[in-house]
N, C-alpha and C positions, 0 to 999 in steps of 0.2 A: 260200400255205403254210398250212396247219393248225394250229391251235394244240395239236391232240396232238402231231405234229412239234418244234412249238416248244418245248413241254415238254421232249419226249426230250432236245434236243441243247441246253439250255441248263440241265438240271438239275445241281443243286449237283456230283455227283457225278462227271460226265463235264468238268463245269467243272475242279474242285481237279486234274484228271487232267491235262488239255490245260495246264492253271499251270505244275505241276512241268516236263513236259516242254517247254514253246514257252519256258520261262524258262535252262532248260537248269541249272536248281542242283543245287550237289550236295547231298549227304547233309548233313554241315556247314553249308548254306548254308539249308538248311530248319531245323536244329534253331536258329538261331540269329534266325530269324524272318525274313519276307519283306519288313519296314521294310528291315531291316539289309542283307538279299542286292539290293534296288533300289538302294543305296547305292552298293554295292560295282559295280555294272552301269553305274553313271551316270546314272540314269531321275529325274527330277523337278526336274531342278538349272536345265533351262531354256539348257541346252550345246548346242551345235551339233555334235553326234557321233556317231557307231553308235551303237545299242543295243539291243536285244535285245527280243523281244517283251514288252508286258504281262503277267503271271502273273493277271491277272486281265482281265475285261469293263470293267474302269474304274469299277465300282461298289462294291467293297469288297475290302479285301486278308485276308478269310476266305470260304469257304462259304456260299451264300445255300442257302438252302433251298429243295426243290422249288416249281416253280412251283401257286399252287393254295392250296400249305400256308398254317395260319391263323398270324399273328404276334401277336407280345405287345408291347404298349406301343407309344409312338410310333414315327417310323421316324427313324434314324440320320439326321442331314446326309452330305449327297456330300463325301466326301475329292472332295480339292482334287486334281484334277486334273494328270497329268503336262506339259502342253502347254495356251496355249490354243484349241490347234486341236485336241484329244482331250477337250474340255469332255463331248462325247455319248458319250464313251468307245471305246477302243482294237476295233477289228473283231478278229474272233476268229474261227479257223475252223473250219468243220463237215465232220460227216460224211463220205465216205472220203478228201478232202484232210488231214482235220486227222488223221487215221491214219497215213496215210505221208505227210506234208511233213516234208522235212528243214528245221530250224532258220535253213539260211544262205537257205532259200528265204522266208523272214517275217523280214526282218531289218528292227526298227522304228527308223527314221533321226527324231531330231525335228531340227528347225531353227527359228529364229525366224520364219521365215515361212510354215511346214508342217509335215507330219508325213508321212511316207509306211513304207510296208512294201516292203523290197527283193529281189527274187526271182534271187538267184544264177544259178539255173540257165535264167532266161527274159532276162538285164539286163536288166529293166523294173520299173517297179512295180506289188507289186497291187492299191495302192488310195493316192492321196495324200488326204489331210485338211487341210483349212484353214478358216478363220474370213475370213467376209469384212464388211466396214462399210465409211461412207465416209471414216471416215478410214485406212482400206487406200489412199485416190486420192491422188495431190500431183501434185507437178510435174517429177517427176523421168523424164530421157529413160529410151526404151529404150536396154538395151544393145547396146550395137554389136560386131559383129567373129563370132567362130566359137562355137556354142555349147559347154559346158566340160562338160571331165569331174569327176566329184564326188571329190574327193582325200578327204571323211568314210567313201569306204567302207571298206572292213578289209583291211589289207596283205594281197599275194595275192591281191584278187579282180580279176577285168579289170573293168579302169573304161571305159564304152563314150564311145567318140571322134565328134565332128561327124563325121568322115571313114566313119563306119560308115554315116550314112543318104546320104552323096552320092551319085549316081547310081540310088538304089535305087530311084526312080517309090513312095516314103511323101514326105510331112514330115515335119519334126518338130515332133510336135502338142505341144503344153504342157498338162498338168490344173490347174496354178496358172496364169490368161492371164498374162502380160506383165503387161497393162495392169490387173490387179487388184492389183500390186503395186509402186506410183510412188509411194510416198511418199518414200525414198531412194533414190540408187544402189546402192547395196548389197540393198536389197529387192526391186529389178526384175532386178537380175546373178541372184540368187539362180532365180529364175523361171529361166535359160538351162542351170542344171545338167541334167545327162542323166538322173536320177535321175528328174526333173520332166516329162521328155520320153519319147511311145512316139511306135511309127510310123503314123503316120493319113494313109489315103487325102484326096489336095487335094479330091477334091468333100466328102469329110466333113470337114474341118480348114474349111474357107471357106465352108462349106455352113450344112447344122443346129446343128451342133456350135459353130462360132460365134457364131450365133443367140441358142442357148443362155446364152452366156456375154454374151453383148449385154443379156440377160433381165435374167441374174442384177445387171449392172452395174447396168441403171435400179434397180432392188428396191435397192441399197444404196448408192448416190451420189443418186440422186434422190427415192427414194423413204424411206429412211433406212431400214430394212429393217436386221437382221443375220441371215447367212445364213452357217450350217455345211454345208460341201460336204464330200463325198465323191467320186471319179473315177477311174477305170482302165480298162483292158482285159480285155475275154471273151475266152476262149480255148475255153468248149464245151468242155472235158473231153479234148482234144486233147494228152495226152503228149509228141509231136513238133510242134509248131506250126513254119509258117512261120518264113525268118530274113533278116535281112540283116546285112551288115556282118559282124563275129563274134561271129554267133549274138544279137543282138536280136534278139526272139520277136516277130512282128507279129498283135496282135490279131485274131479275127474280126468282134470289135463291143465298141464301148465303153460305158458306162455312167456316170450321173451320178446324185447324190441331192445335191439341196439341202433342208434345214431352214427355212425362213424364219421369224423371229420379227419381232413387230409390233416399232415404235420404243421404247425405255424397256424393254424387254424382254430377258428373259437365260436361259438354260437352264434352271431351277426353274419358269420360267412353262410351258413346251413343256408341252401337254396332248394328248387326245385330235382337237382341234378345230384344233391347227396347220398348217399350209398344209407340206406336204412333196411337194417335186418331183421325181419320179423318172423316168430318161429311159435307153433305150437306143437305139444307133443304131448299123447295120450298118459294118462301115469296107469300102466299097469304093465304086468309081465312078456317076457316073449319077444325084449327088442334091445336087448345087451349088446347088443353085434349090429346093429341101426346104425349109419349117418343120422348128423342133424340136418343136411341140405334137404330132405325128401318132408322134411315138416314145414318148409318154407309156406309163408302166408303173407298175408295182408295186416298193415295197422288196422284199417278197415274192420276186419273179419276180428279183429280181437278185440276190437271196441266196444263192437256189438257182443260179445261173447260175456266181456266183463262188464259192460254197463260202465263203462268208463269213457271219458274223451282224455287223448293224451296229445302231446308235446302242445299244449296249450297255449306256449309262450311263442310260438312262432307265429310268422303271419300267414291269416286263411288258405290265400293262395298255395301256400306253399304247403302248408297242413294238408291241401287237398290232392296234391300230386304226390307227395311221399306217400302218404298213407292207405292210397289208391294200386302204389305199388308190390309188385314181389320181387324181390330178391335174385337176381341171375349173377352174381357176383361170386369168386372163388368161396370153394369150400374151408381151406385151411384148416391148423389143425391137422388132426390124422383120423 
């Protein structure tokens, strides 16, 4: 992507626009300031409940100035973050998506164990967020029995059932693994919500995709690594997507960014020089026996893809050279 691009759909102007509207405040609720209307939404209390998009990138609750422009004096410390799996800040979205999305289509759920953005009109998510280290690993079983429906979502909307992916020839792929989150029972249950679950073809769910998540495991059980993920499903700009069940939207290809920071290290270190692993990969049959290194891509190239801008919370510069990048870093993993 371009950095005049970048400019355009991240300048202050088109930002303070997408706030008002993706936060959905009224009139009232702006004159009374945007500390007070997060408050009033439920956003930063660390609840395990709906809630409603960011009003901001996760960088500041005013107006950054265009990209470019000179600043005075040093620069502000990062407000403390809603989640700490929105440490990189809350994805935001661009261009003709974030024009016409309705509201209940970006509805941002936090949990103790993730963050995801809930898309009403596809039941899926469009992108979950999570922080992963080793002490995410313990010894707690997986859960057993049927995967669950998410009773956080908002009265009235349909909460999707195990029964919706049975017979459907998908699985149900996880973007939190399972096994990234044993440190309790309650934090590996958490992983079986349908919120957490789309529909991925078994050569890609057992395939690359798992691979992938095998990677990211060594990077932070063995290798002590901390590593901010991002995960969803492409849809390519597809209006009517594929369904099953009632009306689960089944991706055309998924998509993965990890962050990886060395050990002792924390989101103020993330420079231009950090290892970011960005990965797409087709969902459909014919690639069980695939690496994940051969889908290596660009932040770039997936931004555009989702209509999203991600690691928000960093600064421009830096945003601009990671996500410019691919990937040549070890495969790991097996």
């Amino acid at each position: 992507m371009g950095s005049n691009r970048k400019r355009q759909r991240k300048s202050w102007g088109s930002r303070a626009l997408v706030a008002l509207v993706v936060a959905g405040l009224s009139a009232a609720g702006v004159k009374c300031g945007l500390e007070r209307a997060l408050e009033e939404l439920g956003l930063g209390r660390g609840e395990d409940q709906p809630s409603k998009p960011s009003p901001s990138s996760g960088r500041s609750s005013s107006p950054s100035p265009p990209k470019g422009a000179p600043t005075k004096g040093a620069p502000s410390p990062r407000p403390p973050a809603q989640s700490v799996h929105l440490e990189l800040g809350v994805p935001v979205r661009t261009g003709a998506q974030a024009a016409r999305a309705e509201a209940s289509d970006d509805h941002l759920m936090i949990k103790p164990q993730y963050a995801l953005s809930y898309n009403r009109s596809r039941n899926v998510a469009n992108w979950v967020s999570w922080r992963l280290d080793a002490a995410s690993f313990g010894d707690a079983p997986r859960h057993r029995g049927k995967f669950l429906a998410d009773a956080a979502l908002p009265d009235g909307w349909y909460r999707v059932q195990h029964d919706d992916y049975t017979g459907s020839g998908f699985d149900r792929g996880h973007m939190v693994r399972s096994e990234e989150r044993t440190r309790t029972p309650d934090d590996n249950k958490a992983t079986f919500l349908l919120t957490n679950i789309l529909p991925q073809r078994h050569d890609l769910n057992a395939g690359p995709w798992l691979r992938l998540e095998e990677a990211c495991q060594e990077l932070a059980q063995k290798q002590r690594r901390v590593l901010f993920l991002i995960a969803g499903g492409l849809f390519d700009g597809r209006a009517r997507p594929a369904t099953i069940g009632k009306g689960v939207a089944v991706p055309d290809a998924f998509f993965k960014v990890a962050v990886v920071l060395e050990p002792g290290q924390g989101p103020d270190d993330i420079g231009p020089a950090t290892r970011v692993i960005a990965a797409v990969m087709p969902n459909e049959a014919g690639i069980l026996e695939q690496g994940w290194g051969q889908y290596r891509t660009t932040v770039d190239e997936i931004e555009r893809r989702a209509g999203y801008d991600f690691l928000t919370a960093l600064p421009e510069a830096v945003q601009r050279a990671l996500e410019a990048r691919t990937d040549d870093g070890p495969v790991g993993g097996r």
